[in-house]
C-alpha positions as CSV (number, residue, x, y, z in Angstrom):
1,X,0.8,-16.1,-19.4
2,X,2.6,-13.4,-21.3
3,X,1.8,-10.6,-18.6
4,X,3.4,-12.9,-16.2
5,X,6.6,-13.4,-18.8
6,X,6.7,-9.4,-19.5
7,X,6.3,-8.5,-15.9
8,X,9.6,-10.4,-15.3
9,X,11.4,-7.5,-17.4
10,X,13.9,-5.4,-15.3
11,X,16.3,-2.8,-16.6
12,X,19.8,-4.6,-16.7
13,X,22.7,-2.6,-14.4
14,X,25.2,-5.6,-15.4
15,X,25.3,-9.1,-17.2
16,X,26.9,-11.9,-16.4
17,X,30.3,-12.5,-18.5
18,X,30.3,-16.3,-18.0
19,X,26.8,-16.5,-19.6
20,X,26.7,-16.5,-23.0
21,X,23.8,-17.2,-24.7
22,X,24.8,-18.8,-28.1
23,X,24.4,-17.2,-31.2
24,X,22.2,-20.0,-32.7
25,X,19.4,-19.3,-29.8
26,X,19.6,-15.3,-30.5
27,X,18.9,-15.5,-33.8
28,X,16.4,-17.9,-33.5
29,X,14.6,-15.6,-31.1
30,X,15.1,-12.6,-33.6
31,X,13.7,-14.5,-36.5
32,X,10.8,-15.6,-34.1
33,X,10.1,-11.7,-33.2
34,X,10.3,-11.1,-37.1
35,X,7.7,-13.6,-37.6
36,X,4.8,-12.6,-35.4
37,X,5.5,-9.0,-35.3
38,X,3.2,-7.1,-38.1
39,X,4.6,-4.0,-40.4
40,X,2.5,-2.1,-42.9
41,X,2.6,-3.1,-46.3
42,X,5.2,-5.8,-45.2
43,X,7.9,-3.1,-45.4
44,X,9.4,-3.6,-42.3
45,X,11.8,-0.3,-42.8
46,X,14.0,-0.8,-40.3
47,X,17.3,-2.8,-39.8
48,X,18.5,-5.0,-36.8
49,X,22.4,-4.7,-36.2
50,X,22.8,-7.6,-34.3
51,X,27.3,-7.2,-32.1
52,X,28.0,-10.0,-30.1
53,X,30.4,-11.2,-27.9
54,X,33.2,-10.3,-29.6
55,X,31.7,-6.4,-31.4
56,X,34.0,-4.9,-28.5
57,X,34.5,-1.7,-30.4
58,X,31.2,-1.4,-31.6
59,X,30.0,-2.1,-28.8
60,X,31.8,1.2,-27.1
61,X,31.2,3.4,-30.1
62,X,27.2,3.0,-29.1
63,X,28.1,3.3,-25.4
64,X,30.1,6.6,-25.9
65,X,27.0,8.6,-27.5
66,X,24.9,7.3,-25.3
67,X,26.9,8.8,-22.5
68,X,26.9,11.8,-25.3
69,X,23.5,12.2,-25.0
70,X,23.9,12.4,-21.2
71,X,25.7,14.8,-21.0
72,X,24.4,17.0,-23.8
73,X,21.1,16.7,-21.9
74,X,22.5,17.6,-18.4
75,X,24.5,20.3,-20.1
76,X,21.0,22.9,-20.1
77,X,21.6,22.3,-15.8
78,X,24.3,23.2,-13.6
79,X,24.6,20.1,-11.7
80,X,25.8,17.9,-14.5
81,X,26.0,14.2,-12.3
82,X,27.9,11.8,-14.8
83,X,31.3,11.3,-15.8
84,X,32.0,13.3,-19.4
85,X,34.7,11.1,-21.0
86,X,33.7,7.6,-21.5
87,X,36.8,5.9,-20.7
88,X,36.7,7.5,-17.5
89,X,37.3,4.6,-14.9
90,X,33.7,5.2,-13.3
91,X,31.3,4.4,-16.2
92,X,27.7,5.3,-16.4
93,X,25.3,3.1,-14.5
94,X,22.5,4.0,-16.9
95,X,24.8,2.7,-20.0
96,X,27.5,0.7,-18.9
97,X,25.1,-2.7,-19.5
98,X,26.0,-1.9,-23.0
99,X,29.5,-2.6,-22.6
100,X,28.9,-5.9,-20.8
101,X,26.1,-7.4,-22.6
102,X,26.7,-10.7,-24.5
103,X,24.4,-8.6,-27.9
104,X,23.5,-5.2,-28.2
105,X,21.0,-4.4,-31.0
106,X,21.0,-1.2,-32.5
107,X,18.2,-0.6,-34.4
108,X,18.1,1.6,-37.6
109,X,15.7,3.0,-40.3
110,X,16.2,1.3,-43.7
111,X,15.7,2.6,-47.2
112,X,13.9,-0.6,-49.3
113,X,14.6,-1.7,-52.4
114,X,13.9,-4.7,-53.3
115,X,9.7,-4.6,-52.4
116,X,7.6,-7.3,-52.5
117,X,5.0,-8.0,-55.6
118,X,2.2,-6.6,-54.1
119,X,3.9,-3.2,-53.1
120,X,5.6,-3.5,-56.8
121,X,2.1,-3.5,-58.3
122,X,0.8,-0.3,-56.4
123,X,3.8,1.4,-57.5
124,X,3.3,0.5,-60.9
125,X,-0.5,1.6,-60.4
126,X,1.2,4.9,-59.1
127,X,1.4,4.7,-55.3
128,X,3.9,6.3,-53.6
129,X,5.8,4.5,-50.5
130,X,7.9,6.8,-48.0
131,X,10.0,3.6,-47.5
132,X,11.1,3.2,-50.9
133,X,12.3,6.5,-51.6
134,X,15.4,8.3,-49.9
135,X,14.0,11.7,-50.4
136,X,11.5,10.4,-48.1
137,X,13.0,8.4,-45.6
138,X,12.2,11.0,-43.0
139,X,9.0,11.2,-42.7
140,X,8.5,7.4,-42.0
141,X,10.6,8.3,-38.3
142,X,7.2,7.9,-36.6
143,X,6.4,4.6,-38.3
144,X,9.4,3.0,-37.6
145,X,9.7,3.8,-34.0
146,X,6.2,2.4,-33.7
147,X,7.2,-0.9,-35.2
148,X,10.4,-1.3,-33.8
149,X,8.5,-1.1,-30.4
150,X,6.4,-4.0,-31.7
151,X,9.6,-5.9,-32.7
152,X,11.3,-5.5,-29.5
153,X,8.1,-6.1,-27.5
154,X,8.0,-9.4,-29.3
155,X,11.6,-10.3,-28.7
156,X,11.7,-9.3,-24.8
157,X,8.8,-11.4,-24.1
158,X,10.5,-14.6,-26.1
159,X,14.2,-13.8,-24.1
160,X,11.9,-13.5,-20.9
161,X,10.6,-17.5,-21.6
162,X,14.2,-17.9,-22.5
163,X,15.4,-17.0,-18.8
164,X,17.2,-14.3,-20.3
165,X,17.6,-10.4,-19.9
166,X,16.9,-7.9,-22.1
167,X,17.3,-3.3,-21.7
168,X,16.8,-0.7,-24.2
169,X,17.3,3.1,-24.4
170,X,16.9,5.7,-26.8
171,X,18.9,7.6,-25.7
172,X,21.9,8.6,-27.8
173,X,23.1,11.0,-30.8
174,X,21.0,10.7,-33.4
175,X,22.9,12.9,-35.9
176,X,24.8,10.9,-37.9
177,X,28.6,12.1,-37.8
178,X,28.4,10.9,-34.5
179,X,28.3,7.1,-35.7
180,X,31.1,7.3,-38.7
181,X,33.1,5.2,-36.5
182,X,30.3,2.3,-36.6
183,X,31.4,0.4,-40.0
184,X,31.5,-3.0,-41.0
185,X,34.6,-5.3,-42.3
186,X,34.2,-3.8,-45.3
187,X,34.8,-0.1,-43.7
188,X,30.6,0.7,-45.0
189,X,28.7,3.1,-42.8
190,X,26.5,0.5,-40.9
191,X,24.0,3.6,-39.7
192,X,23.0,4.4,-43.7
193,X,20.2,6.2,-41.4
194,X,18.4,7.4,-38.7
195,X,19.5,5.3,-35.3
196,X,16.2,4.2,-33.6
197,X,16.8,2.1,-30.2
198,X,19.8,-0.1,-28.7
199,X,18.7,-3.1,-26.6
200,X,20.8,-5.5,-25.0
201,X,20.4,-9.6,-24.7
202,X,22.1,-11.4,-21.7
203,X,21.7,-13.6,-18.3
204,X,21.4,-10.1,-15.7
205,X,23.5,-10.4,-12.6
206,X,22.7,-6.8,-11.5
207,X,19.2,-4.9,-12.0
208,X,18.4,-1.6,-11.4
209,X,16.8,-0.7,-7.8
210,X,13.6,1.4,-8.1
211,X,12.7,3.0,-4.7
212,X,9.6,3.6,-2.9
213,X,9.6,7.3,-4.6
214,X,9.7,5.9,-8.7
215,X,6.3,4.7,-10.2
216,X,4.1,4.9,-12.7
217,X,1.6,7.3,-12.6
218,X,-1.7,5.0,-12.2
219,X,-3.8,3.4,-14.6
220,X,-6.6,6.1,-14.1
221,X,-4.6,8.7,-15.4
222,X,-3.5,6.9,-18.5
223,X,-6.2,4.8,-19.6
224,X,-9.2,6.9,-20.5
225,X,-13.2,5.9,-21.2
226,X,-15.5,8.5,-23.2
227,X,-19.3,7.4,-22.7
């Protein structure tokens, strides 16, 4: 049953390095998760950068502004509890999965331009699309975080059935100087625009304890009924 697969989900404090799930079964899971996961108009404006095993540097460019974000965060308190330089030998708990994780997903708004017919006709007719026009990008922010939490939904609970492990956070720099280091081969920006959410794919050998103390609040208080 798939609350039985996504209740298997815990957030990932290490992977195992010996584990390696191969690349042929990740993309197969990510083009599975395309598949069943809906997007209006069939825009899907977002893009999946998909490092593996061997996106070391890319890999600790999205660590370091996580651990960015950190500390920016804990800067508005005195007691600022994490390590401030990334290549500091203790590394962040919260983060340090990123580092070790077979893939790491970063997710990112994208501008489209090549739509399909149907979107092509409305335009024609005179319909504006948000997606389809830089100025405009923007505004869509909302949108795309909704359906990249319907992507990765999808592709947690098909790693679950996989027997493997999956984390996420959105918790980094957004602005974009602060990923000019991220390029591909061909030294182009690969964050054209707004980052969205990092997850992480991998066989788990550590997993964050929760204590007695950390809980949801219960369903009362979330779910509401009008009569």
């Amino acid at each position: 049953m798939i609350d039985t697969i996504l209740g298997k989900r815990r957030h990932v404090r290490d992977y195992d390095a010996n584990h390696i799930p191969s690349k042929y079964l990740v993309d197969s899971l990510l083009k599975l998760a395309w598949h069943v996961t809906p997007s209006k108009n069939n825009i899907m404006p977002y893009q999946v950068n998909v490092f593996g095993p061997e996106n070391k540097k890319e890999k600790k460019i999205i660590y370091k502004n996580c651990v960015s974000q950190e500390d920016y965060i804990n800067s508005f308190n005195n007691n600022n509890y994490f390590e401030n330089d990334y290549d500091a030998p203790g590394l962040n708990p919260e983060y340090a999965n990123i580092l070790k994780a077979p893939y790491v997903l970063l997710f990112t708004t994208r501008l489209e331009k090549n739509p399909n017919k149907n979107v092509l006709r409305n335009v024609v007719k005179g319909r504006h699309y948000d997606a389809l026009n830089i100025d405009t990008i923007p505004k869509i922010n909302d949108l795309v975080s909704l359906e990249v939490g319907m992507f990765v939904t999808a592709l947690c609970g098909l790693c679950m059935e996989n027997d493997l492990d999956i984390s996420y956070t959105m918790a980094f720099r957004q602005e974009r100087h602060f990923w000019n280091e991220l390029v591909n081969k061909k030294n182009y920006e690969i964050v054209e625009h707004r980052p969205v959410l990092t997850m992480t794919i991998g066989k788990a050998t550590l997993y964050r304890t929760l204590d007695y103390d950390d809980y949801k609040p219960n369903p009362e208080r979330i779910i509401k009924y009008y009569d």
